[in-house]
N, C-alpha and C positions, 0 to 999 in steps of 0.2 A: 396289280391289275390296273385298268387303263382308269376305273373309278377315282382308284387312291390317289388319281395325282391331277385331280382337280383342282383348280385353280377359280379365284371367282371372276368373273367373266367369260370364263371359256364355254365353250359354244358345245353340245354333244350328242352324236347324231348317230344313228341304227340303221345301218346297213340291212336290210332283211330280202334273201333271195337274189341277191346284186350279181348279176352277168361281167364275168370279166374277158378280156383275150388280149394276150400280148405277145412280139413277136421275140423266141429267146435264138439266137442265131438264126436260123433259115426255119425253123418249125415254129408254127403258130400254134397258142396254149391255148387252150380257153376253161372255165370251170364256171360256177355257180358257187358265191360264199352263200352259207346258211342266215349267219349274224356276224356283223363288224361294229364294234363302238369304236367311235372314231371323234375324239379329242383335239377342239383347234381352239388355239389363242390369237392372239390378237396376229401374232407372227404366220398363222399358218398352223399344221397340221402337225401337233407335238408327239402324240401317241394313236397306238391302235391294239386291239385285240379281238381275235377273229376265235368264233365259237362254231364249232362243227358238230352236227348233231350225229350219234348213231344209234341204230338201232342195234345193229349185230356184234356190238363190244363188250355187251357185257357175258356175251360167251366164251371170253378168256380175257387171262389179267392181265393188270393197266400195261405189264411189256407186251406183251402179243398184240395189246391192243396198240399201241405207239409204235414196234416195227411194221404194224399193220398198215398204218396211215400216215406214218412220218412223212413219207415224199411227197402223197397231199396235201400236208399241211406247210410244207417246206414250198411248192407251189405257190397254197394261198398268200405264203407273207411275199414272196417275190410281187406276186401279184399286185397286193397291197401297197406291195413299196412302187413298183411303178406307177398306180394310182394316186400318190401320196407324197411322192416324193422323200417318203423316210427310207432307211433304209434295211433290208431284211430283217437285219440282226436287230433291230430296235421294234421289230411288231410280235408282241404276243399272240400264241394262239395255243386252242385248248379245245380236250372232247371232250362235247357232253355226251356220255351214254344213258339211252332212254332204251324200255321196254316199246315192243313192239302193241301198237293198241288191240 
């Protein structure tokens, strides 16, 4: 996780509710992360890991739940990488499933 690879000085910052939109060939993206911790040193912006909240996952298991949401979540890291300048494959992300209140 983006925690474990803290460094001391580095700087650590929570995304909460962040508007993104980027243009991928001719169609323009846009989404809403939930939560991004987002890890920079002294170089800039080393790691990320993006937390997606659901409520309706824990109605099937964790595969139902990940082919469910894969391509969203495959979004958010492009997203983040073009916000970041990392690149997809190097941004974690993860569902949290919550009960509905």
């Amino acid at each position: 996780s983006a925690a474990s690879e803290l460094s001391l000085g580095d700087r650590v910052d929570l995304w909460r509710e962040r508007s993104f939109i980027y243009r991928d060939g001719g169609q323009l993206i846009s989404g809403v992360f939930d939560r991004v911790v987002v890890i920079s040193g002294t170089d800039g912006v080393r790691s990320m890991e993006i937390v997606d909240f659901k409520t309706d996952a824990a109605e099937g298991d964790a595969h139902s739940t990940i082919e469910r949401y894969g391509e969203q979540l495959r979004t958010y890291r492009t997203a983040a990488g073009y916000l970041s300048g990392l690149p997809a494959g190097a941004i974690e992300s993860k569902i949290c499933c919550a009960e509905p209140p």
